[in-house]
N, C-alpha and C positions, 0 to 999 in steps of 0.2 A: 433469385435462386442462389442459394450456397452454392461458394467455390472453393476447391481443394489445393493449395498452395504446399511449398516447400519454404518455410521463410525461417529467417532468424527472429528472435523475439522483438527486438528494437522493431524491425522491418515489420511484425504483426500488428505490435502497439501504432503503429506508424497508418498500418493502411483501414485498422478497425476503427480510428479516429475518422478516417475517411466517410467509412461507413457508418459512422455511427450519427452521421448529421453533423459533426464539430462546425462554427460558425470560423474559428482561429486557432491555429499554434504559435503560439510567440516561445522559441528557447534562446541558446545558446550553445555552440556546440563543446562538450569535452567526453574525454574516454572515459566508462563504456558505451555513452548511451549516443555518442554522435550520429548512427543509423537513422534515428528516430529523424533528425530535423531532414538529413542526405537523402533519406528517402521519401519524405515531404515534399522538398524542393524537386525531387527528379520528377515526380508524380505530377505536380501541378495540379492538385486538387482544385484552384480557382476554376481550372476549366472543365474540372467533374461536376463538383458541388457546388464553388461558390466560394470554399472554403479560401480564409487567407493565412498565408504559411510568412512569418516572417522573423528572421534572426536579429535579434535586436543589439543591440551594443555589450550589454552585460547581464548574468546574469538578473542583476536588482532591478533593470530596464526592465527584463521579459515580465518577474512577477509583476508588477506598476501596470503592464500592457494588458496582463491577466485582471487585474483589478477591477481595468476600466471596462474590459468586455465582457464582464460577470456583473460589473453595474449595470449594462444595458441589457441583463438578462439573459445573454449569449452562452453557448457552448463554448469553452473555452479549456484550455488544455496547455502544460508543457512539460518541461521534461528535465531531467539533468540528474548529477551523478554526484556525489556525498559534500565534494567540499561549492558547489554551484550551489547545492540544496540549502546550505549552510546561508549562503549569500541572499537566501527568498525567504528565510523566516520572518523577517519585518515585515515585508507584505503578507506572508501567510497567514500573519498574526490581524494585522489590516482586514484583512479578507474574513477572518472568522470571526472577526470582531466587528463586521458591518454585515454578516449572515448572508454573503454571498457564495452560490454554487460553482464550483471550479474542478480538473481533475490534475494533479500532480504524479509523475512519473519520477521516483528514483532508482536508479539503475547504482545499486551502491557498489563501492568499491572500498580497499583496506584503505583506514588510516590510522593515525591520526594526521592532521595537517593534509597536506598534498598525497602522502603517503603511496601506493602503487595502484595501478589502474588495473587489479585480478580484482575477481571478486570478494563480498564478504558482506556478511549481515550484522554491521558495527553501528548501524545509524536505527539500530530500533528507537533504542533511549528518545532520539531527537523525534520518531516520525508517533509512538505513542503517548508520548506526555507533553506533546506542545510543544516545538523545538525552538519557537521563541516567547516572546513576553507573553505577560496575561493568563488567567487560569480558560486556554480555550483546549477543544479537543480536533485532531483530524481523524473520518474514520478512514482505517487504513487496511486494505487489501495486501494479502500475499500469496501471486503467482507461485505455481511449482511447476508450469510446463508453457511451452508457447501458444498452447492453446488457449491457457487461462489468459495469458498476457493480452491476447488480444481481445477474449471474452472480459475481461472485467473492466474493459475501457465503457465502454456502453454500460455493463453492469454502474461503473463508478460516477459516470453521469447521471442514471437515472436512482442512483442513491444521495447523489451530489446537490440534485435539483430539490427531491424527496425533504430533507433537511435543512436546504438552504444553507450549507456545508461544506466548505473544501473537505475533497478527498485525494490520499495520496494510495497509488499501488508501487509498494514498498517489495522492489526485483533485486536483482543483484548480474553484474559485471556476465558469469555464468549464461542465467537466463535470457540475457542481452545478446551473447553471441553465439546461443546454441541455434541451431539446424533442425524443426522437426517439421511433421507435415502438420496443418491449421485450416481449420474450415472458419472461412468467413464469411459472416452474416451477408445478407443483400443489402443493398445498398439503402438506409433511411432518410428519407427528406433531411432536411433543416429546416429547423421553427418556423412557421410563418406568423405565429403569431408572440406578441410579449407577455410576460406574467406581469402581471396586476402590481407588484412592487420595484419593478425596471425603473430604471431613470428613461423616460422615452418623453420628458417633458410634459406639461399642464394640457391636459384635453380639455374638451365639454362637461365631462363627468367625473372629473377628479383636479385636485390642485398637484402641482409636478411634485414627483417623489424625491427627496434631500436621502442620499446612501452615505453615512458616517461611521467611523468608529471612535466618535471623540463626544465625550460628555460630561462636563464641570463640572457637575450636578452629581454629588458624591453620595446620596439617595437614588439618584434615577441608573448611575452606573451599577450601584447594586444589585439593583430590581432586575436591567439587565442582567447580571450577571448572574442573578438566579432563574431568568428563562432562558436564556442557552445551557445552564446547569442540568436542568430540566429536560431540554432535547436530547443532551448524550444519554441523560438515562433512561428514556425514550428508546435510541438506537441501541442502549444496553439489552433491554424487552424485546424487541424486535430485529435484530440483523442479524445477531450472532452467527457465524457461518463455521463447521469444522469438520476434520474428515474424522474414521478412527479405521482403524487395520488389526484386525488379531486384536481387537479389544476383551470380547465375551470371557474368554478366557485366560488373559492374561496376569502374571506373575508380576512382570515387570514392564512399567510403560516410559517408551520413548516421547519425549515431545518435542519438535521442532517443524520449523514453516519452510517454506520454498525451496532451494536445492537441498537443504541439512534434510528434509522433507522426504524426497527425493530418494536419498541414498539411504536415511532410513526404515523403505520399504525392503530394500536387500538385508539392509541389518536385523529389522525381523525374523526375515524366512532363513539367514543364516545362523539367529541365536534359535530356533526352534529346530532347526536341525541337529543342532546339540542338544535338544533335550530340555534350554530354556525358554519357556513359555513368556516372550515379550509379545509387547503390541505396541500400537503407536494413533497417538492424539496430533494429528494435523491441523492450527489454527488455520483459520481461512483469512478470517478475520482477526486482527491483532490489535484493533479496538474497532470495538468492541471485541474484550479479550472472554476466551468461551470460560470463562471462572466457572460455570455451573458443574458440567460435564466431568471439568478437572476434578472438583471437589468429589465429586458421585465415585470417578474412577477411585480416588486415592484413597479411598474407605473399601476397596477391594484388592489394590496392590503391594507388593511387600518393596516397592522402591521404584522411582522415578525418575528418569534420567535426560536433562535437556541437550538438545545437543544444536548448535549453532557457530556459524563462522566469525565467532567472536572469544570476546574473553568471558561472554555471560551478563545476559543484559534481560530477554526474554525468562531467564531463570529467578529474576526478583516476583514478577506478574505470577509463575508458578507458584512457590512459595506463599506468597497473599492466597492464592485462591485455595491451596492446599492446607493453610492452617494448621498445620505441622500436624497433619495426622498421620503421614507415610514422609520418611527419609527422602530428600531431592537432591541430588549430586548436578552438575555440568560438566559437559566436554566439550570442548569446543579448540578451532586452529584459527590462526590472526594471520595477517599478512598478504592474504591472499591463498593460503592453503586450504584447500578444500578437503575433510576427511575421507577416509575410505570407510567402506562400510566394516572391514574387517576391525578395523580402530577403533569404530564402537562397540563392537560385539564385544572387545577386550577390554574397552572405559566401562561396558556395565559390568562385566565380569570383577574387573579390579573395587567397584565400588561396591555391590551386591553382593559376591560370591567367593569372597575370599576365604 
């Protein structure tokens, strides 16, 4: 049976892991996303599910810990916040380069460097174009409420499993420590059984499965590299996820994910109240980026406007899919400032409607 909670985002992502069957959490804690492992531990999922909750030394330990429990086919899950995430691109890169299923939680915050622990959506760059070596892809979710936070854990596994895939749900600092109410799922088993390409050693009816991301053979790492080519665009066909608001008739479209998301629904109904006809394009998914949609809108709008807590990162992906048929401007706040809606209503004004 669904239950009705009051939770913070961290604490959602935290307990949907529970329910979602996870076999492990391995993190590390830092600000924003420390709730996730703190309510782990208090929870003692071992004695719900089975589940094992453990803080590893650092964060390059957790991804390595992640590695090995996506080799044995396991549900596996962690967490961490812009400069931790930073610290797991070798394994992340490991991992999608050995076509194992995993779910990564970024709870981003400003930087650069260390930078401050407010929110901000500065780490697109890194979580959609491969944040370390090798031409791999993660697909990548983005929350706009605590609902979603907790709803795309289970979504991100059984997308994760689907393509044999790391996936990250790419949150921010914000949605980490907001407050809403969250229905959570009932509670799902854990695997009993393994997929067919687990390391679970040599049976009767197979020889033991070898999981690598290493291959001399400057032909065969090719080949590879043109079927995992193959699967993003695969998930390109098939995942795409996006919302839209006051589209049908709209003048001018807003675009941005998760909180920028958020306060752009107010930015709507407040430029409409004056008389300008905006709407607003909500990726869901941020790769697979919804290019189609965009294109279709911007052959109807007279101007587009991203809006994100950055200096403009999601505004290049616009651009490519727009093909310079309609004008694309950005507005965005760094540091940890979060716009007001009123600030956008006056960034499309200054850019559109002078």
């Amino acid at each position: 049976m669904k239950e009705l909670k009051l939770m913070k985002g961290n604490e959602a992502i935290a307990e949907a892991a529970i329910r979602a069957g996870a076999d492990a959490y391995f993190g590390y804690p830092i600000t924003p996303q420390s709730e996730i492992l703190e309510y782990l531990m208090a929870e003692k999922p071992h004695e719900r599910t089975g589940m094992v909750v453990l803080q590893a030394e650092s964060e390059i330990a957790a991804i390595n810990m992640v590695y090995g429990g996506a080799a044995c086919g396991r549900k596996v899950i962690t967490s961490s916040s812009s400069p931790g995430i930073s610290l797991k691109q070798e394994g992340l890169s490991y991992i999608a380069g050995s076509e194992l299923p995993c779910v990564v939680v970024n709870v981003v915050r400003g930087g650069p460097g260390l930078g401050t622990i407010q929110p901000a959506q500065s780490d697109y760059f890194q979580a959609v174009k491969g944040g370390g070596h090798g031409d791999y892809r993660l697909i990548v979710l983005a929350p706009q409420s605590v609902q979603e936070m907790a709803d795309f854990v289970d979504l991100g596994f059984e997308l994760a499993f689907k393509y044999r895939n790391p996936l990250m749900i790419l949150t921010d600092g914000a949605l980490g420590q907001m407050m809403e109410k969250v229905w959570l799922q009932e509670q799902k088993p854990r695997m009993k059984t393994f997929p067919e390409w687990a390391t679970t050693g040599k049976t009767p009816d197979r020889e033991r499965n070898i999981i690598t991301s290493l291959d001399l053979d400057s032909a065969e790492q090719e080949k590879f590299n043109m079927k995992i080519q193959e699967k993003y665009r695969k998930m390109e066909a098939e995942e795409v996820r996006f919302e839209t608001t006051d589209t049908e008739d709209a003048e001018y479209l807003l675009v941005a994910y998760g909180t920028s998301a958020r306060i752009c629904q107010k930015s709507v109904r407040l430029a409409r109240d004056k008389g300008i006809k905006a709407g607003l394009l909500r990726p869901v998914t941020l790769f697979p980026f919804p290019k189609k949609i965009l294109s279709e809108l911007a052959g109807k709008v007279r101007g587009i406007l991203t809006v994100e807590m950055s200096t403009g990162q999601m505004v290049e992906d616009v651009r490519l899919a727009v093909e310079g048929k309609v004008q694309v401007e950005h507005y965005g706040r760094m540091g940890g400032i979060i716009p007001s809606p009123e600030d956008i209503v006056d960034a499309l004004g200054k850019n559109f409607l002078k």
